[in-house]
N, C-alpha and C positions, 0 to 999 in steps of 0.2 A: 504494500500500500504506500501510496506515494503521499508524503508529508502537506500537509495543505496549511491554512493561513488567513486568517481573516483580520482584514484592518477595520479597526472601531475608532471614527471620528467623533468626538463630543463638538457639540455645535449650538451657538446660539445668535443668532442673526446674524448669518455667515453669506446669505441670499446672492450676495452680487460678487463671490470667488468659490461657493463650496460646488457648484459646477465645475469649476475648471479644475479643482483640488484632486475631484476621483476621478475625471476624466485623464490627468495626469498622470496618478496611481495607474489606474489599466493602463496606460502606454507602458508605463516603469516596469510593471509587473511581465508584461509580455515582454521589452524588451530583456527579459532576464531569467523569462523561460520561471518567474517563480511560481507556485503552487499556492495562488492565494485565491480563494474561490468566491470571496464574500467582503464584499463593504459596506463596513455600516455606521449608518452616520446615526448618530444618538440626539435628537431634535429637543433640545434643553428651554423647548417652552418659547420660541421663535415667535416673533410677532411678521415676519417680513415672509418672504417665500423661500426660505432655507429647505421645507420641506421639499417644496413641491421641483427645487433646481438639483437638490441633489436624487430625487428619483428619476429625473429625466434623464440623469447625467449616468445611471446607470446603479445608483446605492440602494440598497436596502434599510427603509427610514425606520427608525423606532422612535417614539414619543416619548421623553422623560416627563413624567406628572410634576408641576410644576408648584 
């Protein structure tokens, strides 16, 4: 079984760079062949669209109660 990897971003009105942040990570990730299967941004009660930029972008959003 091949080692895997999940990067957990904590995030709070992050809306206008947490796109480009995991969209980065996957380039990094593939360039280097690593084994990271899951990104997940941790949405710390965001009032802006932090959610909604980093699902588009490709993250796996979780909602911290705020």
């Amino acid at each position: 079984m091949e080692p895997t990897t999940t990067i957990i971003i904590p995030a709070l009105n992050e809306g206008a760079i947490i796109g480009a942040v995991v969209r980065r990570l996957r380039t990094c990730a593939s360039l280097l062949e690593a084994g990271i299967t899951d990104i997940v941004v941790v949405d710390n009660g965001s009032d802006d669209d932090t959610a909604a930029q980093a699902q588009a972008a490709g993250a796996r959003v979780v909602h911290e109660p705020t």
